[in-house]
N, C-alpha and C positions, 0 to 999 in steps of 0.2 A: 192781289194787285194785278190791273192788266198790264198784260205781258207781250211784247212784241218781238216776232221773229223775225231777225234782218238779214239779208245776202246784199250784197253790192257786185258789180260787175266795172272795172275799170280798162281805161287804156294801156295803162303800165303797172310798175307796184311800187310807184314812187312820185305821191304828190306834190313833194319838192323838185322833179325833174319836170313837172308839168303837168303830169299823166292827171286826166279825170273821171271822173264816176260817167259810165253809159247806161246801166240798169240798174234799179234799185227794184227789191224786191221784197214785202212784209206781209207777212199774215200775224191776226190777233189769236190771242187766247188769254180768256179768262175763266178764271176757277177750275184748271187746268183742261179747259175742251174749248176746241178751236172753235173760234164761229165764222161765220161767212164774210169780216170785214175784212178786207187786206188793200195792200197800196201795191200801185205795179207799174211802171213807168220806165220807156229807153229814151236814152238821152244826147243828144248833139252833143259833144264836147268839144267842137272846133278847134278840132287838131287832129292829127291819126291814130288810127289804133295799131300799136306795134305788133308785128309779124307775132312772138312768141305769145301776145296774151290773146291774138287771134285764133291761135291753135286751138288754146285751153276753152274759149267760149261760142268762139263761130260769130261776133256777133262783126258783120263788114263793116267801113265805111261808107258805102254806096247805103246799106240797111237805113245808117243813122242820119243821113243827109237831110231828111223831111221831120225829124223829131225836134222836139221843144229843147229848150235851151236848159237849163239848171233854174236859173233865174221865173222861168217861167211855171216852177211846180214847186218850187222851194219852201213855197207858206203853206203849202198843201200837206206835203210831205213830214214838215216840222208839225204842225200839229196835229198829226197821225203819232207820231212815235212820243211828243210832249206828254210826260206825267207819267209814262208806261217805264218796263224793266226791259229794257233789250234783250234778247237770246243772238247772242253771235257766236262764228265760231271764227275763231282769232280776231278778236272785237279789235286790239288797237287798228290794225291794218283797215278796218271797214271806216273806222271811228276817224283813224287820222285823213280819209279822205274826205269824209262828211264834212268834222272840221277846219277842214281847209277848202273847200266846197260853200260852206257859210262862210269863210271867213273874208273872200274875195268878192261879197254881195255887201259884208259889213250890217250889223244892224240886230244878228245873230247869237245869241248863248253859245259857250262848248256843249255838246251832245252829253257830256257828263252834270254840269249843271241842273238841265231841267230832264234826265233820265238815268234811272238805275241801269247795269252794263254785267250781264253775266256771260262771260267767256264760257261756251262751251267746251273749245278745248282746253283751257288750262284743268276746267272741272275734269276733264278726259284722262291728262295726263295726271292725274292726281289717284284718278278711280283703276286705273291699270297702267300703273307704272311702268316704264321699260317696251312700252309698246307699243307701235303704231296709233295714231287717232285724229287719221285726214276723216272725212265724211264717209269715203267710198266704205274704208276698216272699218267703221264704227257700225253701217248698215249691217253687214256682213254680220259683227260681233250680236248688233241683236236682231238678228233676222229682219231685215224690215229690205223689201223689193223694192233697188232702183236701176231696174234693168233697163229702165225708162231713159235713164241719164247717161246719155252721149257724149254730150256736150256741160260744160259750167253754163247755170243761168239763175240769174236770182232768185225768182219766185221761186223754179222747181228745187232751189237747194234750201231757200227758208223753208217748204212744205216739207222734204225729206228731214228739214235739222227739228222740227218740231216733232219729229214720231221719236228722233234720236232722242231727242232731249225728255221727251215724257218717261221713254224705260229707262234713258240712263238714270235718271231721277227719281222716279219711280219704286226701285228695289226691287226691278223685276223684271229678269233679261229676256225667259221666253215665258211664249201663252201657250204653250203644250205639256203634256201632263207627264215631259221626261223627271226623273230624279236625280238627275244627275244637277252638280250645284255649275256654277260661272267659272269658277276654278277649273272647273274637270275640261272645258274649251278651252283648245288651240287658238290660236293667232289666225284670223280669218275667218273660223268657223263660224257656220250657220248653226246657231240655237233653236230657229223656229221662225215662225212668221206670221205679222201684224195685218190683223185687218180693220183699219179707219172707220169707226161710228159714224153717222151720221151728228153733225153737231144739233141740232133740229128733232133728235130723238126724244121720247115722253119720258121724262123724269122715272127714276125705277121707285116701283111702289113700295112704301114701307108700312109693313106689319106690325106693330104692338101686341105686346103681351096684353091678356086678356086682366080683370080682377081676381080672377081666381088661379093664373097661372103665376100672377103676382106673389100673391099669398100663398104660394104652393114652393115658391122660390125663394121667401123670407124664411118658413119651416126649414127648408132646406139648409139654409145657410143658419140657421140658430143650431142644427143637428150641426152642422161642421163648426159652431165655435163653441161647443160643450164640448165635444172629443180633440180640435186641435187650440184652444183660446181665442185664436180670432180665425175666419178665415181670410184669407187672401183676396178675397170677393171687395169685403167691406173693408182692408185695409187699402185700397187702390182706387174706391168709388166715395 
């Protein structure tokens, strides 16, 4: 299924007090390797952005005074994420601005209707209970560099929640050849650290057994089910 990573950036954190979306921020991925498409837009929401979520993103009012309206990217935007699986991390809070975003254009679906919705963190606090799981932790927990991130901004947090979300999902916290298991880390610790494919890379070439390595591996498994009954081979395949 394609799968889309979303961050939002708003005025406030309450679209019933007014507050609205200014940046919206998505990259694709399908079969789980990101490709080059993404959607990336700031947004006028004519009105102010209050002092405390200014802190959090940096993004001014004086910045968004010459950007498009919501109204003006809206059909763009819906049919970027239509059909796809969102990856959010605390999906209602992005979701409830969206939908209420379309809601005051009218004409619009809920974001749940015409797309599936996985909550990165609820997945989060499920896979390490008891324990921290904003974005910053989560890089941290598996190695992945966002020394980049100053500031909250959409895109760069959808691009970092897609490396999160492939190891948290994945079954595999580092790519270095420690022994030590997920368990055996601390709260914060560094496991190791990811380095981004190219998505544009040549398919990895796959090898087949030859005819005679074939029938050298039937032998084999007919020798293991005269000494054990069957083997384990042929009961599983």
């Amino acid at each position: 299924m394609r799968k889309v990573i979303l961050d939002t950036e708003t005025t406030g954190i309450d679209p019933k007090q007014g507050h609205r979306i200014i940046e919206i921020g998505c990259v694709e991925m399908i079969d789980r390797k990101l490709t080059k498409n993404h959607f990336h837009v700031y947004i006028n929401p004519d009105r102010e952005v209050e002092e405390e979520a200014f802190r959090v993103h940096g993004i001014s009012n004086e910045f968004l005074a010459d950007k498009p309206r919501f109204h003006d990217v809206a059909q763009e935007f819906f049919d970027f994420i239509k059909g796809a699986e969102l990856i959010i991390h605390n999906a209602p809070f992005d979701i409830g601005f969206m939908d209420h975003e379309f809601s005051l254009l009218g004409g619009f679906p809920k974001t749940a209707e015409v797309c599936g919705v996985f909550d990165s963190l609820v997945y989060a606090r499920k896979k390490h209970p008891g324990q921290k799981n904003n974005l910053d932790i989560l890089c941290r927990r598996y190695g992945i560099d966002n020394s980049h991130r100053e500031l909250h901004g959409a895109l760069l947090d959808a691009e970092i929640l897609a490396d999160v979300y492939l190891l948290m999902t994945g079954g595999q916290t580092s790519l270095g050849l420690a022994t030590g298991s997920d368990s055996d880390s601390k709260e914060g610790e560094e496991v190791g650290a990811i380095r981004r494919l190219s998505a544009d890379r040549p398919a990895i070439k796959i090898i087949r057994a030859s005819d005679e390595e074939l029938k050298a591996h039937e032998e084999r498994l007919d020798l293991l089910d005269k000494k054990s009954g069957q083997s384990l081979w042929r009961t599983v395949h």
